[in-house]
C-alpha positions as CSV (number, residue, x, y, z in Angstrom):
1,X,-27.8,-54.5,-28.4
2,X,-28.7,-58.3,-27.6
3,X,-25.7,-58.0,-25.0
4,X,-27.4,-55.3,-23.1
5,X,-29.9,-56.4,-20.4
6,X,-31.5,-53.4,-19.7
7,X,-32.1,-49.8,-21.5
8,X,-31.0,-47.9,-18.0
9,X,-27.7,-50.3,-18.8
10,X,-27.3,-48.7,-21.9
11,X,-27.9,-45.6,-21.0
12,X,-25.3,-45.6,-18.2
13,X,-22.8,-46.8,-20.7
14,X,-23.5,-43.9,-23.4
15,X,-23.4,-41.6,-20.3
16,X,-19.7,-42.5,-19.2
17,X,-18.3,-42.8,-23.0
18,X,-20.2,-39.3,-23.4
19,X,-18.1,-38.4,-20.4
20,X,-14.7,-38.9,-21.7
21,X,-14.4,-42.3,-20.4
22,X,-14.3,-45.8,-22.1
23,X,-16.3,-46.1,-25.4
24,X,-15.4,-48.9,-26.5
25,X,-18.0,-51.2,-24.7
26,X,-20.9,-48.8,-26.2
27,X,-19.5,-48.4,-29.8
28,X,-19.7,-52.2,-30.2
29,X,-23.2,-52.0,-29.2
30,X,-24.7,-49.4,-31.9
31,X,-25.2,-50.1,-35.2
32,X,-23.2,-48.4,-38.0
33,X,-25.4,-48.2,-40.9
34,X,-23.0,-46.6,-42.9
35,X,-21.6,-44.1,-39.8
36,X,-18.7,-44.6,-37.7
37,X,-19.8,-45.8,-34.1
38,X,-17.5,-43.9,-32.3
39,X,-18.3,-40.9,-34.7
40,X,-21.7,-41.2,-33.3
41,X,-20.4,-41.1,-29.6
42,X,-18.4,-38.0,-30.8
43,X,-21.5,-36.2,-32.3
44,X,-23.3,-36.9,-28.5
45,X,-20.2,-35.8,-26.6
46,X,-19.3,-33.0,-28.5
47,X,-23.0,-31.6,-28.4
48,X,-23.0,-31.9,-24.5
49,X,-19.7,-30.4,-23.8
50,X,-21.4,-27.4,-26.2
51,X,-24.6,-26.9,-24.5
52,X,-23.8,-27.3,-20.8
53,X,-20.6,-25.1,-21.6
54,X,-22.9,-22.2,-23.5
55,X,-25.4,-22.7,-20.6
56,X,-22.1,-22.1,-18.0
57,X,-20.6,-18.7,-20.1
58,X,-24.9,-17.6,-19.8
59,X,-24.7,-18.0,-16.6
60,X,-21.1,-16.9,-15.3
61,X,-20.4,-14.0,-18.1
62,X,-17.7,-12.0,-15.6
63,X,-15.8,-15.2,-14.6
64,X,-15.1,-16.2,-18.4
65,X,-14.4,-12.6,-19.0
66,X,-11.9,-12.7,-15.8
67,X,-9.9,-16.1,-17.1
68,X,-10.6,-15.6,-21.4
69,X,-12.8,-18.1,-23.3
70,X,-10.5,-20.2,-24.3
71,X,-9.7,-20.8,-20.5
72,X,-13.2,-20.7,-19.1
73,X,-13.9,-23.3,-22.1
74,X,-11.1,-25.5,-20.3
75,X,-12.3,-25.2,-16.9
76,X,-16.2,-26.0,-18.1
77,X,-15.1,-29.2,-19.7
78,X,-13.2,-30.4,-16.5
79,X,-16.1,-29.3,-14.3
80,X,-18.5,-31.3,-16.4
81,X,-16.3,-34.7,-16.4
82,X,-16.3,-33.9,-12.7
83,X,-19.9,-32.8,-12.2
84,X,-22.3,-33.9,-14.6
85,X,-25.8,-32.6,-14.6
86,X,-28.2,-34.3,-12.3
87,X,-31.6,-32.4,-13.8
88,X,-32.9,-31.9,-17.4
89,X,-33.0,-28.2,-16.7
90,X,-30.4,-26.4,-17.8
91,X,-30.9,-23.8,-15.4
92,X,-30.4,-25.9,-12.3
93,X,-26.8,-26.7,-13.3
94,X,-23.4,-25.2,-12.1
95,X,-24.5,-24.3,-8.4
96,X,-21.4,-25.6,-7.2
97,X,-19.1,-24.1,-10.0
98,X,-18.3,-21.5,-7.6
99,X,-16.7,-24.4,-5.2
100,X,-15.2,-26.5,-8.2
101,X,-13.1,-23.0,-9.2
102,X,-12.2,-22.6,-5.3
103,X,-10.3,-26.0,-5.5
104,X,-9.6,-26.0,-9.2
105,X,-5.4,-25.3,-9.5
106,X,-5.3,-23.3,-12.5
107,X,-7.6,-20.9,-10.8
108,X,-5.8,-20.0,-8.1
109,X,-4.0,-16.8,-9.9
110,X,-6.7,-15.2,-8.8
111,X,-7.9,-16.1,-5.3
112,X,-11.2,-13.6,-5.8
113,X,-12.5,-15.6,-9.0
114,X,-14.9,-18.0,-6.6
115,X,-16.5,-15.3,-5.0
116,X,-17.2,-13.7,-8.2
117,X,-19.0,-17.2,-9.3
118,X,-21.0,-17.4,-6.0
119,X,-21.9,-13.9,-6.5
120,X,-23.0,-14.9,-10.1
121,X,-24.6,-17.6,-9.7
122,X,-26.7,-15.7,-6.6
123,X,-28.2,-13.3,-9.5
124,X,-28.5,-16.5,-11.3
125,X,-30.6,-18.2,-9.4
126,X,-32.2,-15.4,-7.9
127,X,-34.0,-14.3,-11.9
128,X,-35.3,-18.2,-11.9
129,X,-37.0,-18.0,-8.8
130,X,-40.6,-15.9,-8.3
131,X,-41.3,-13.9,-6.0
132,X,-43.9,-14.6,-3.3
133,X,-46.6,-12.0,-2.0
134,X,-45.2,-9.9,0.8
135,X,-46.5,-10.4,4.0
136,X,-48.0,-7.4,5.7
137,X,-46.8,-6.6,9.5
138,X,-50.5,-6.1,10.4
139,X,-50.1,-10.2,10.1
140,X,-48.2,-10.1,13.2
141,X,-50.7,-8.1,15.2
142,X,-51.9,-11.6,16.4
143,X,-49.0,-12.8,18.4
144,X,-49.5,-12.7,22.0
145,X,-46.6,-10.0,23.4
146,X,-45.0,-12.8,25.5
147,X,-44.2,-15.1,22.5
148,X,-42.8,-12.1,19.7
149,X,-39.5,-12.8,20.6
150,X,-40.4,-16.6,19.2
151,X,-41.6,-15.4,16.1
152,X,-39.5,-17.1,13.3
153,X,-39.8,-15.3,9.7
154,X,-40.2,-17.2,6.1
155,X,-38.5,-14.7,3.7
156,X,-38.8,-14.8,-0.2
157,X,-37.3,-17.7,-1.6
158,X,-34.8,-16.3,-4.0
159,X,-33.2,-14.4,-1.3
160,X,-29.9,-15.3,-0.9
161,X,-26.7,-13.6,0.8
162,X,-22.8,-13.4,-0.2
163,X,-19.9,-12.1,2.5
164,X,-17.0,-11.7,0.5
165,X,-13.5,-10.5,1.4
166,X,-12.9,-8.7,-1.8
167,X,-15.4,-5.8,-3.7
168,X,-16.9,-8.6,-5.9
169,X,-19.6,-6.5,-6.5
170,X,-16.9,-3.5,-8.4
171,X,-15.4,-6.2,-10.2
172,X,-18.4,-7.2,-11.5
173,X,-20.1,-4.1,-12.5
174,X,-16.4,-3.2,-14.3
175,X,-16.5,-6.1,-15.9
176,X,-19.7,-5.3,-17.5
177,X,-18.5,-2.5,-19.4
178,X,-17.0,-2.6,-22.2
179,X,-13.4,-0.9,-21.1
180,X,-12.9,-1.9,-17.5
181,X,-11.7,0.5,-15.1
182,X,-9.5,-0.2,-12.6
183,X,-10.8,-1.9,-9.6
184,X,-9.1,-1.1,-6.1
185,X,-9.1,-4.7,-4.7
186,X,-8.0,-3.4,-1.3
187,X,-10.6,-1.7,-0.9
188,X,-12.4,-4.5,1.4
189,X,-15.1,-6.9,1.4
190,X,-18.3,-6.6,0.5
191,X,-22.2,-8.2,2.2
192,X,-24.3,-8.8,-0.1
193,X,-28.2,-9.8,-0.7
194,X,-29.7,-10.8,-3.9
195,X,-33.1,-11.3,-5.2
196,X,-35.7,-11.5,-7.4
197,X,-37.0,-8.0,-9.0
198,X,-39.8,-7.6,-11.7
199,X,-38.2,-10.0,-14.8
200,X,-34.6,-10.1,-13.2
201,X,-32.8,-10.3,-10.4
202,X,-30.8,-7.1,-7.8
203,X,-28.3,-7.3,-5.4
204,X,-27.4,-4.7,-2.4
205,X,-25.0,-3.8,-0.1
206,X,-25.9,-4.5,3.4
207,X,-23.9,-2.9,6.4
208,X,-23.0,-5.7,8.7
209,X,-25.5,-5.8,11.7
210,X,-28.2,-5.5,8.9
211,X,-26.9,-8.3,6.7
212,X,-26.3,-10.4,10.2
213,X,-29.7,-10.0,10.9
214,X,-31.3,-11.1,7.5
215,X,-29.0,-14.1,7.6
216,X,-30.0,-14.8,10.8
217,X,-33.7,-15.0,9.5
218,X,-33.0,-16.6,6.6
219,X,-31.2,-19.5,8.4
220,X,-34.8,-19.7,10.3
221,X,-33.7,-18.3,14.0
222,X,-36.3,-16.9,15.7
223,X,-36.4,-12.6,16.3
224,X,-34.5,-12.6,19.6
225,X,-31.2,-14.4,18.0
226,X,-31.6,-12.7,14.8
227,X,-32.0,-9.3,16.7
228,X,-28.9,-10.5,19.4
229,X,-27.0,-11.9,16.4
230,X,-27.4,-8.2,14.8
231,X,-26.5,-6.1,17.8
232,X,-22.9,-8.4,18.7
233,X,-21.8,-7.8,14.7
234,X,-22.7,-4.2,14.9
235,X,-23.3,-2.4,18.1
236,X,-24.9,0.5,16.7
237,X,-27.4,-1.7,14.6
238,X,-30.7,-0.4,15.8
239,X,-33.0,-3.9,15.4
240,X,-36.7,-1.7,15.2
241,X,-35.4,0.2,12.3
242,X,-33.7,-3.0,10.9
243,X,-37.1,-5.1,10.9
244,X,-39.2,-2.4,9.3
245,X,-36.6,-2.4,6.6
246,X,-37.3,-6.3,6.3
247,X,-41.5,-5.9,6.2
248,X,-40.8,-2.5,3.9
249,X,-38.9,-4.2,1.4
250,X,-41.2,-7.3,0.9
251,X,-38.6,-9.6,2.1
252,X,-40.8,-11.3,4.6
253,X,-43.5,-13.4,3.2
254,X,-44.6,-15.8,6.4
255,X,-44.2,-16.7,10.0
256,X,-44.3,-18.9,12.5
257,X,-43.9,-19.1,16.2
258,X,-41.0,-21.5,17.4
259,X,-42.3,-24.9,19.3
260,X,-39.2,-24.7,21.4
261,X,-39.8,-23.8,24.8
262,X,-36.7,-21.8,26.1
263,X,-36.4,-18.2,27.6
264,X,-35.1,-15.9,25.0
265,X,-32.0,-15.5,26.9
266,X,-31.7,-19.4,26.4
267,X,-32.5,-18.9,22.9
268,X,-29.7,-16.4,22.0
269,X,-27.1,-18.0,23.8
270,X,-27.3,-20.9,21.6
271,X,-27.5,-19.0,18.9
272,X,-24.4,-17.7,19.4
273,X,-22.7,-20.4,20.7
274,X,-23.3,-20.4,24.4
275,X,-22.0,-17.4,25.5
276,X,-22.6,-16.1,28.6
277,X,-23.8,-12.0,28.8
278,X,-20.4,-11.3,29.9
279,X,-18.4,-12.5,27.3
280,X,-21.3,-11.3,24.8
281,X,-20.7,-7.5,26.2
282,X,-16.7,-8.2,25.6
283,X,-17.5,-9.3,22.0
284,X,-19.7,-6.4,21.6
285,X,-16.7,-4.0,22.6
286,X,-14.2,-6.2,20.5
287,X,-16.2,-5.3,17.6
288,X,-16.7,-1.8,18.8
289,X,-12.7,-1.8,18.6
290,X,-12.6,-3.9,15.2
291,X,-14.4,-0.7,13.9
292,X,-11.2,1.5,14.3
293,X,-9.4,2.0,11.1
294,X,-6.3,0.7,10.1
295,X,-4.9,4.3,8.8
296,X,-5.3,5.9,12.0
297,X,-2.5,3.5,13.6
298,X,-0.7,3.9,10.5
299,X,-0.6,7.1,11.0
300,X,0.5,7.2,14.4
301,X,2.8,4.8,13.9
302,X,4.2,6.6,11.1
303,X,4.4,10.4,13.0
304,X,5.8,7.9,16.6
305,X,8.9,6.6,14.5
306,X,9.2,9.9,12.7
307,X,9.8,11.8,15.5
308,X,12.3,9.2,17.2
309,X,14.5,9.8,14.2
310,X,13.8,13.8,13.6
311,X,15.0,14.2,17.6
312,X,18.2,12.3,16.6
313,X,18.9,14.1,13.9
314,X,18.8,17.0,15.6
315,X,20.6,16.8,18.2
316,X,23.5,15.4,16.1
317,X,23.7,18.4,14.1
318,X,23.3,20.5,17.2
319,X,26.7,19.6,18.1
320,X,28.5,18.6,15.0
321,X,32.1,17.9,17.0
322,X,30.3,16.0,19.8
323,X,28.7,13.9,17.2
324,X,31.7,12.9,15.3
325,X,33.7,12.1,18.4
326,X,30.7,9.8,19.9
327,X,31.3,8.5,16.4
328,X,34.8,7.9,16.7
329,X,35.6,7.0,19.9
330,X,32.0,5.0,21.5
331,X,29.7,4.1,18.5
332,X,33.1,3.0,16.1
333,X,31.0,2.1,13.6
334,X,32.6,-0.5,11.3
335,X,34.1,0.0,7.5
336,X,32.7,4.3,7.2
337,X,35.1,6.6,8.7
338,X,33.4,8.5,11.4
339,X,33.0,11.2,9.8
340,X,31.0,9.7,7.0
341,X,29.4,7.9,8.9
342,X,27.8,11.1,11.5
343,X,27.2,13.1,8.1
344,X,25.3,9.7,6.3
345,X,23.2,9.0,9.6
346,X,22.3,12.6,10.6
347,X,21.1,13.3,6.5
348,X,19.0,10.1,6.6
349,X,17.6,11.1,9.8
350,X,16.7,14.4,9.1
351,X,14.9,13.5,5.7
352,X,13.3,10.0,6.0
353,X,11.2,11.3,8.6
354,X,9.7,14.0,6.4
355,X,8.8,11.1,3.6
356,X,7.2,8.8,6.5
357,X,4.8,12.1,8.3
358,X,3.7,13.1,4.7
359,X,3.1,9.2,3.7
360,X,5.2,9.9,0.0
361,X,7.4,6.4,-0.7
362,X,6.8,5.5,2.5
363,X,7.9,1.9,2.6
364,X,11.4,3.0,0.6
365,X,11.8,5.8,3.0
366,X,11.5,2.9,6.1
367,X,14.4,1.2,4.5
368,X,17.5,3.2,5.9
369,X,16.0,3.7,9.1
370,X,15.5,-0.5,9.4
371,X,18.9,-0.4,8.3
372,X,20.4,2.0,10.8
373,X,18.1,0.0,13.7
374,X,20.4,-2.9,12.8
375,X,23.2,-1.3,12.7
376,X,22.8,0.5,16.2
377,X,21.5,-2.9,17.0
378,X,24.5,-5.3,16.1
379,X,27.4,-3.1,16.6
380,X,26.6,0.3,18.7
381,X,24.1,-0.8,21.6
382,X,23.2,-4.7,21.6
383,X,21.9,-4.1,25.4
384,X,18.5,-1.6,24.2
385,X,17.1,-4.6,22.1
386,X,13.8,-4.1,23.4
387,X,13.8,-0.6,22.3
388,X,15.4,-1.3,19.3
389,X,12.9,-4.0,18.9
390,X,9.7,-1.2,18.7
391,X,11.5,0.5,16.3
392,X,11.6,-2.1,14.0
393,X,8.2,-3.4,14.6
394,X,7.0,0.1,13.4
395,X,9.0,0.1,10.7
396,X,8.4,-3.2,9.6
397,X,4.8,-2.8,9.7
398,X,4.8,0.4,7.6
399,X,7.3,-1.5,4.9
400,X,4.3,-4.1,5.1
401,X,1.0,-2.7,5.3
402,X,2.2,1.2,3.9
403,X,1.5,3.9,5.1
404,X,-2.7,4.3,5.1
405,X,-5.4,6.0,3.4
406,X,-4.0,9.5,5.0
407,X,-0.9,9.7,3.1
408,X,0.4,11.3,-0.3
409,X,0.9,7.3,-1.4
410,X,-2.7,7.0,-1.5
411,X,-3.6,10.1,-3.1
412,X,-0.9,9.1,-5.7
413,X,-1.6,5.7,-5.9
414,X,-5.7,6.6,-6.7
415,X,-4.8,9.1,-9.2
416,X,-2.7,6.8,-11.8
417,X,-5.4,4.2,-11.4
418,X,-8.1,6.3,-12.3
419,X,-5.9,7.7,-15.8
420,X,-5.6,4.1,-15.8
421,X,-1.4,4.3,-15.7
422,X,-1.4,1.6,-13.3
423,X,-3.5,-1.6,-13.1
């Protein structure tokens, strides 16, 4: 070792061979004595790779489940090249596994699987933290009136909060079973809040002005923003109610009253990024109309184009001649003879309809009708595009999206998951 100046050399040198990168300049330096050198490295690197990928399947179980062993064991190893350990405890290390999967190619089959590690990694580090003594809200009895709106809250320390867009939470309590039942993934996010409880760690759901809020006062804004910050994600979030929850469930364990010197109407509007009350009140009714659910327009949609078709169909067969000379002699629809043609259009038009109101194989039912828009389109009447345009805006959307939670689809699509015929 006469070659190497200093121990924190050495050690540097062991640390990058131990790595994966050049031994060669640390093997000459240790002594055989009757060993292989660069078996010697091996033994070290081979022993860290073990440990720090153990310690990674301890602490992300449902991710490794997710990808297989064999593939987590792949991923850990290129994670620790990339992001060796900076402490000597082992419980400190992978807290930005959850981004290294989020950029890490392989994992991108499965664009939930980084949520899933933050969500991990939350009950992770949430068991290793204590838990502070509650502070009682007789403690804020002392606060002059005019400064409340100032006070700032300290919560427990091994609070932490997830928004996903995808039930993390389902996938991971089916992945802790030993079969795993089906998980709906479009079944929406989830806002989450983890901490510490007794020997172990618990995580809840949170409705969105309620996990606004806490987020709010964890990030250290002062009552007023948390409260406004509440109130513009959820208009109906009642802010008395949602800070006796905080105080009832020992999540607040300090406080303070803010230096800055601002009106809380100054306070708020940097909080939320300078918005004025007006445009405050139109993001309170944006939300109030982000509320509405999806299936209802679906639904509308689907009964809207339904009865556009139904009233054609109709009224074809109404007056079978009349149809088949419009056929004939002003729609002359190209290769079908006319008659065909009438009898093909007034049979799709008369059943489609029925599939798309009940919501049964809805997007193959939207098929001929996009069809027959294009064909009325290109060769009957190019002049109604903007009509003809609706129709297949409708369409398109219920090919794309399907038909909603209010429709024989759904109830057929949530029976063969739960007999587990379907994934």
């Amino acid at each position: 070792m006469s070659d190497i100046s200093t121990l924190l050399d050495f050690q540097m040198r062991l640390r990058r061979a131990v790595l994966g990168g050049d031994g060669g300049e640390i093997v000459a330096a240790i002594r055989g004595d009757g060993f292989d050198p660069t078996a010697r490295v091996s033994i070290y690197r081979n022993h860290a790779f073990t440990t720090l990928g153990d310690a990674l399947k301890a602490t992300f179980p449902v991710v490794c489940r997710l990808v297989d062993e064999q593939f987590f064991d792949f991923a850990a190893h290129e994670y620790l090249r990339e992001h060796p350990p900076h402490s000597r405890c082992l419980v400190e290390y992978g807290a930005d596994f959850a981004d290294f999967i989020a950029a890490f190619e392989p994992c991108r089959f499965l664009p939930y699987l980084p949520d899933m590690a933050h969500f991990e990694w939350a009950l992770h580090n949430a068991a290793t933290i204590a838990s502070a003594k509650p502070l009682q809200p007789q403690a804020l009895a002392t606060v002059p009136p005019e400064q409340a709106p100032y006070v700032a809250l300290r919560l427990q320390p091994s609070l932490s909060y997830l928004r996903s867009s995808w039930p993390v939470d389902a996938i991971w309590r089916a992945n802790k079973q030993d079969d795993v039942p089906p998980v709906d993934l479009s079944a929406g996010g989830a806002e989450l809040e983890f901490r510490r409880a007794g020997d172990g760690a618990v995580w809840h759901r949170l409705d969105r002005g309620s996990f606004t809020f806490r987020t709010a006062l964890a990030d250290g804004h002062v009552l007023a923003a948390a409260m406004e910050a509440g109130t513009l994600a959820d208009p109906a979030f009642d802010v008395t109610t949602g800070l006796k929850q905080v105080f009832a469930e020992g999540l607040a364990v300090g406080f303070c009253i803010s230096s800055q010197k601002e009106t809380q109407h100054d306070h708020v509007r940097r909080h939320v990024g300078g918005m004025s009350n007006l445009v405050i009140r139109l993001r309170q009714a944006i939300a109030l109309l982000d509320r509405v659910p999806l299936s209802i327009l679906q639904l509308m949609f689907r009964i809207a184009i339904s009865g556009v078709f139904w009233s054609s169909g109709l009224t074809k067969i109404a007056s079978w001649e009349t149809t088949i000379a419009l056929f004939r002699d002003e729609y002359m629809v190209p290769i079908l003879p006319s008659a065909t043609a009438a009898a093909i259009s007034a049979a799709l038009e008369l059943t489609c309809p029925v599939f798309i109101v009940l919501g049964l194989a809805t997007r193959l039912a939207t098929l001929p009708l996009l069809g027959m828009t294009f064909v009325i389109q290109a060769f009957v009447y190019p002049e109604y595009w903007t009509q003809h345009l609706m129709w297949a805006a409708v369409l398109l959307t219920l090919l794309t999206k399907g038909p909603g939670i209010v429709s024989l689809d759904h109830v057929v699509d949530r029976t063969l998951r739960a007999k587990g015929i379907v994934p």
